[in-house]
C-alpha positions in Angstrom: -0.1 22.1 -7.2 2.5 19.4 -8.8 1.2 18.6 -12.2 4.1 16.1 -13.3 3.5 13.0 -14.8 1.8 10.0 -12.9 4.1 7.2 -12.2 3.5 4.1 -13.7 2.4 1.6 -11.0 5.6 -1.0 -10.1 4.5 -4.2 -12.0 4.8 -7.1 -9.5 7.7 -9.5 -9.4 6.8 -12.2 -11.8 6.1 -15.5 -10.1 6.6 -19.0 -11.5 3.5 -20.7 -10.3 0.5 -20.6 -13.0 -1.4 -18.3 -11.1 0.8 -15.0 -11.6 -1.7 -13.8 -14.4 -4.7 -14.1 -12.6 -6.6 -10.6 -11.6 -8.2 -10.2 -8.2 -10.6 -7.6 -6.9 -10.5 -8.0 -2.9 -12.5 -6.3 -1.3 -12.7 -5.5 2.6 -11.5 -2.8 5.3 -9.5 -2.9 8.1 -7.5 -6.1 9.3 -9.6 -8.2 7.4 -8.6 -7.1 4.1 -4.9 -7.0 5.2 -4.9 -10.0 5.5 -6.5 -11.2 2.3 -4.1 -9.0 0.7 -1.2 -10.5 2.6 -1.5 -14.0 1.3 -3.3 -12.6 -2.3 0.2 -10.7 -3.5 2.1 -14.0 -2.6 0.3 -15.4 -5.3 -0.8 -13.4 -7.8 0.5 -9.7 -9.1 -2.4 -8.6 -10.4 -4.6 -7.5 -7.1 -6.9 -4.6 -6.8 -8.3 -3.6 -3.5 -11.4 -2.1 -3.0 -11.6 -0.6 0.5 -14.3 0.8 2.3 -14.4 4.2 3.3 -16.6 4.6 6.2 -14.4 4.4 9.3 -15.2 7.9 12.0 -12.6 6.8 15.0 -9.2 7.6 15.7 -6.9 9.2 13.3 -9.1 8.0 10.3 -12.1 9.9 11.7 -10.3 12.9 12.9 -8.9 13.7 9.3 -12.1 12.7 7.4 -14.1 15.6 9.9 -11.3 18.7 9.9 -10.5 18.0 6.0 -13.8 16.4 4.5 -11.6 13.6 2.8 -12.3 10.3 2.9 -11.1 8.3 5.8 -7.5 6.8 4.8 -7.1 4.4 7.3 -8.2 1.1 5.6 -6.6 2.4 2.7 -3.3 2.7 4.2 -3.4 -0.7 5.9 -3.9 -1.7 2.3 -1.4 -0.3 1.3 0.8 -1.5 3.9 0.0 -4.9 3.4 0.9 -5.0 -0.6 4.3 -3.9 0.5 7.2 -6.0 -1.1 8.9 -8.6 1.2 12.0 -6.6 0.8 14.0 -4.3 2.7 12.3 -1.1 0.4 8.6 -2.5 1.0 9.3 -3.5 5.0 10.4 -0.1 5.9 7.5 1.6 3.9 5.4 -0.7 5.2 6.7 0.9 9.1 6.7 4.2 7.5 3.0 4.0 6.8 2.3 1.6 10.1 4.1 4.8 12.7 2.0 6.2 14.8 3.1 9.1 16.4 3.0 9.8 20.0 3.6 13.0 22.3 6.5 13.5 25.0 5.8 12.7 28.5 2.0 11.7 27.5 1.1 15.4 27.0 -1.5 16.2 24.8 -0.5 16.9 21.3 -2.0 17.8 17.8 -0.1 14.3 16.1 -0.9 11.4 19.2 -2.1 8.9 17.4 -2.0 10.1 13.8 -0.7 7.4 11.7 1.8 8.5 8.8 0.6 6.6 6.5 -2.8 8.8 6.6 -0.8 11.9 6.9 1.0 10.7 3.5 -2.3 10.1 1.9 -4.2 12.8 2.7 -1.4 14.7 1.8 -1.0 13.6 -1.5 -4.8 14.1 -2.5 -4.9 17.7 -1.4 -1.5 18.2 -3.9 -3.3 16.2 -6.6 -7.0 16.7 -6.2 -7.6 13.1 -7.2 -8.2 10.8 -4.5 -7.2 7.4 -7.0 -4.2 9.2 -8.4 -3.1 9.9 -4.8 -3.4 6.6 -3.6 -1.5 5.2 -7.0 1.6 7.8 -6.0 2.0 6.1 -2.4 1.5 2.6 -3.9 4.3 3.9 -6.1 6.5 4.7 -3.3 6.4 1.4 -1.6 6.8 -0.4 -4.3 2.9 -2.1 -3.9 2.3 -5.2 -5.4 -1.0 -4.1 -6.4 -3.4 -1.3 -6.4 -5.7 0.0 -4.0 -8.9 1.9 -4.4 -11.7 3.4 -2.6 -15.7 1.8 -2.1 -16.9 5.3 -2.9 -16.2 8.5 -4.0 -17.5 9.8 -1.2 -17.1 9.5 2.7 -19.9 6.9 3.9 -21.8 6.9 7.3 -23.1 3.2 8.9 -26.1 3.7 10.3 -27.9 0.2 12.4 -30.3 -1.2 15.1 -28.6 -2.9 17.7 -30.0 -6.3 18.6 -30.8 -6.5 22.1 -32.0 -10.0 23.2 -33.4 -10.2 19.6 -35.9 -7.1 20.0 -34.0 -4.3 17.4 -32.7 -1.3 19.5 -31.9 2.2 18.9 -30.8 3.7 15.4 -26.6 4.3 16.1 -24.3 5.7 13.4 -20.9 5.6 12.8 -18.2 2.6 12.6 -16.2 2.8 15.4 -19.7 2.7 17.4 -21.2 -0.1 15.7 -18.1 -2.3 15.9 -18.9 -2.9 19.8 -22.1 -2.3 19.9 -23.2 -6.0 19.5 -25.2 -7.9 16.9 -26.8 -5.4 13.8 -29.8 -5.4 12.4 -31.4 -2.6 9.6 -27.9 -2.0 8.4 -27.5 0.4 5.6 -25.6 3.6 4.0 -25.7 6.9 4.2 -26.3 8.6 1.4 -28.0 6.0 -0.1 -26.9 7.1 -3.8 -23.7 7.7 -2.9 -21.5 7.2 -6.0 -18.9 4.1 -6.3 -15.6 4.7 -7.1 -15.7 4.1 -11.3 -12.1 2.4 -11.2 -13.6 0.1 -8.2 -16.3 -0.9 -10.7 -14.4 -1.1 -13.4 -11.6 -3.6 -11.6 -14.7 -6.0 -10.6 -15.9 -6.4 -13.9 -12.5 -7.4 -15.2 -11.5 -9.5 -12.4 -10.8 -13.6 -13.3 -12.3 -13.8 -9.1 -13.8 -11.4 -6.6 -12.6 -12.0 -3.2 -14.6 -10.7 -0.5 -14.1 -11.1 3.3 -12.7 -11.9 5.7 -13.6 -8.9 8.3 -16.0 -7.3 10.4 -19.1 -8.9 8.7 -21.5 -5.5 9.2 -18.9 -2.8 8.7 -16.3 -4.1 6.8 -17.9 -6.9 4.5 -21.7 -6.4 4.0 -20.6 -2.4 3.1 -19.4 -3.5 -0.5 -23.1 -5.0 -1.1 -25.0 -2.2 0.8 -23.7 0.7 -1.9 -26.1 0.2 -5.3 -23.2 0.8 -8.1 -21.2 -1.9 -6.4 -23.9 -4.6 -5.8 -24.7 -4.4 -9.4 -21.4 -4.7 -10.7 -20.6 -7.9 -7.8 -24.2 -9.5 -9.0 -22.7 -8.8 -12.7 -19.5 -9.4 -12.8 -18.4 -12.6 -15.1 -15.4 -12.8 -12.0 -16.1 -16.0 -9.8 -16.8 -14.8 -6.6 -14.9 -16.1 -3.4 -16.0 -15.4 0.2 -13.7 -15.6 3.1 -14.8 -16.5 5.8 -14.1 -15.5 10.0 -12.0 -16.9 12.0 -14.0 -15.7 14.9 -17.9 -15.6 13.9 -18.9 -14.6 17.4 -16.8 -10.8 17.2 -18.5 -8.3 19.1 -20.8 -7.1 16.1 -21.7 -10.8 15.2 -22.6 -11.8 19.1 -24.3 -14.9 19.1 -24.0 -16.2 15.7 -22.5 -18.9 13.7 -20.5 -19.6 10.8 -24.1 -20.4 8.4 -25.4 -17.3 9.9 -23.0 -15.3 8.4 -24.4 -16.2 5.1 -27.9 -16.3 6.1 -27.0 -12.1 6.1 -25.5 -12.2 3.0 -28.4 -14.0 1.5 -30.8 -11.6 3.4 -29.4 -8.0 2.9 -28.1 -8.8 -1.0 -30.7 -11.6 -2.2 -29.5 -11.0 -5.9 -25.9 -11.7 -5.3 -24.1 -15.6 -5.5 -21.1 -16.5 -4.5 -19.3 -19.7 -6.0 -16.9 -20.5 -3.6 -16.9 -20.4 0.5 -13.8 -20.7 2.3 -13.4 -21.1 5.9 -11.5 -23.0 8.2 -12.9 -25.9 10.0 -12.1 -24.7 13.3 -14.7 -22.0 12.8 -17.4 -24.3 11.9 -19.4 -25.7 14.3 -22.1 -27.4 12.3 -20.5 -28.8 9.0 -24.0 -29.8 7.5 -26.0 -26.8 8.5 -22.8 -24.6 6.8 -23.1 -26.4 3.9 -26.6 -26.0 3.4 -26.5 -22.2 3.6 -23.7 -22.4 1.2 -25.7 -24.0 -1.2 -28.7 -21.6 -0.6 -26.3 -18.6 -1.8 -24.9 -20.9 -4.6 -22.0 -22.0 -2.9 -19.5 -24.7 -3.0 -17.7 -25.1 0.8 -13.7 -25.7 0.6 -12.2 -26.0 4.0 -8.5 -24.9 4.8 -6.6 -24.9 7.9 -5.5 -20.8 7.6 -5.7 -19.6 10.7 -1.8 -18.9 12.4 -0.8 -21.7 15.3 -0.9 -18.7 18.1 -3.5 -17.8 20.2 -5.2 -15.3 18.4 -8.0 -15.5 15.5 -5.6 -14.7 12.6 -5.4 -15.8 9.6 -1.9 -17.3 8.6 -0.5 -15.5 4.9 1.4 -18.4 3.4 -1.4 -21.0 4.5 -4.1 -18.8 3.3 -1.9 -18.2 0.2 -1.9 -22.1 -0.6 -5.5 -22.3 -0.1 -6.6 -19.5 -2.3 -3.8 -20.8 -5.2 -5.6 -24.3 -5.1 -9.0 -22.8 -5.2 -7.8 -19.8 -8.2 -6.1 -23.4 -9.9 -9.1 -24.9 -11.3 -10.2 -20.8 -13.4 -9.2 -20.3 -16.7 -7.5 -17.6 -16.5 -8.5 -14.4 -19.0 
């Protein structure tokens, strides 16, 4: 086992706008928190990401059920997406993106094994410390930030299925319950599991939490699901930001709105405010009726135009940069 030193983490490249000093906790999985993170390190390079940690599909899942780690996938994409936006970071950022893929289509023990997880894994297995692992590969590509796991532990999502509004069958697993369709009785498993102490720890010294945007049930309502982190979001002296979809009518959120994305953040952590809401008007279709659940959670609404001008729901980094350095503007920062 290598027992040198741990590299110091790469400070980020100073900015000029006020807004370099200010610390962010963003918290997320998946393609929602990349891109948070992708607009965040444009403005600020103090950013900690708290990532869930209970994806079971593909390369992710595979890894976390033949080595007992947690799943690195989220992490990775993390990763990726605090990469420098120079030639260094953008080839890391490949590195850790590559997927590989067997000759002729042939079966093979690496299809569709991202390096990035292989890294990762990897690296906690020569350390035994899964958050002095992940700060070695932030190391190596140079991340504008740091990036932390939920939990300590490997976390199962366990739900009811809506079906025509009468609650189905208990499913597990994230990779299910992504397609399954609107979820009801979401929760955890274990229940107790233990939050990552450095996770808790970068909440509580944040200037603003930022949570969303992303899969509301497995990706965003995680974070308030797991005990030690609800406390420390409904503690935290950080202002609190949520993010909102782009698309609020994904296949886990069939059939609902923009406001009733917050009625289920109001309903599953009724302890927990939020002080700012931002979502793009596009994804609004009742401006009054959003407002009014905003204010029910606490909730000012600011409105941006972040999504990207193509086709797809995704959110644009340099527009939802601007937004979330106008919002961070008015915080004194600490």
């Amino acid at each position: 086992m290598y027992t040198g030193i741990l590299p110091i983490i790469p400070s980020a490249t100073k900015l000029s706008s006020p807004e370099a000093g200010v610390k962010v906790a963003a918290l997320g999985g998946g393609h929602g928190l990349y891109a948070s993170l992708s607009a965040l390190r444009l403005v600020t390079g103090q950013v900690t990401a708290v990532v869930t940690v209970a994806d079971d599909g593909g390369s992710s899942g595979r890894l976390r059920q033949e080595l007992d780690v947690l799943p690195p996938g989220d992490l990775r994409m993390a990763l990726s997406a605090l990469c420098d936006d120079t030639d260094w970071g953008r080839t890391w950022r490949d590195v850790m993106q590559h997927r590989f893929s067997s000759r002729n289509g042939d079966p093979g023990s690496l299809d569709n094994h991202a390096m990035g997880n292989l890294l990762i894994v990897t690296l906690w297995e020569l350390l035994g410390d899964t958050v002095a692992g992940l700060r070695w590969a932030g190391a190596l590509l140079g991340a504008r930030g740091e990036v932390l796991p939920m939990a300590s532990v490997p976390l199962t999502i366990e739900a009811r299925v809506n079906r025509n509004g009468v609650p189905g069958e208990l499913i597990q697993g994230q990779s299910v319950l992504a397609k399954a369709g609107q979820l009801q009785d979401v929760r955890l498993l274990p229940e107790d599991a233990p939050a990552c102490k450095e996770a808790v720890a970068a909440i509580h010294n944040a200037d603003w939490v930022v949570l969303g945007p992303g899969s509301w049930y497995t990706s965003v309502l995680p974070h308030l699901l797991l005990p030690e982190m609800r406390r420390a979001l409904c503690t935290t002296k950080a202002k609190r930001l949520l993010t909102m979809n782009l698309d609020v009518n994904d296949l886990e959120a069939t059939g609902m709105n923009a406001a009733d994305h917050l009625h289920v953040i109001a309903r599953y952590a009724p302890d927990f405010t939020i002080d700012v809401v931002m979502a793009d008007p596009e994804s609004v279709g009742d401006v009054v009726e959003f407002t009014e659940a905003a204010a029910m959670i606490g909730a000012e609404v600011v409105f941006g135009k972040v999504g990207s001008s193509g086709a797809k729901a995704v959110h644009d980094p340099l527009r939802l940069a601007a937004v979330y350095r106008d919002i961070f503007g008015d915080q004194k920062v600490t």
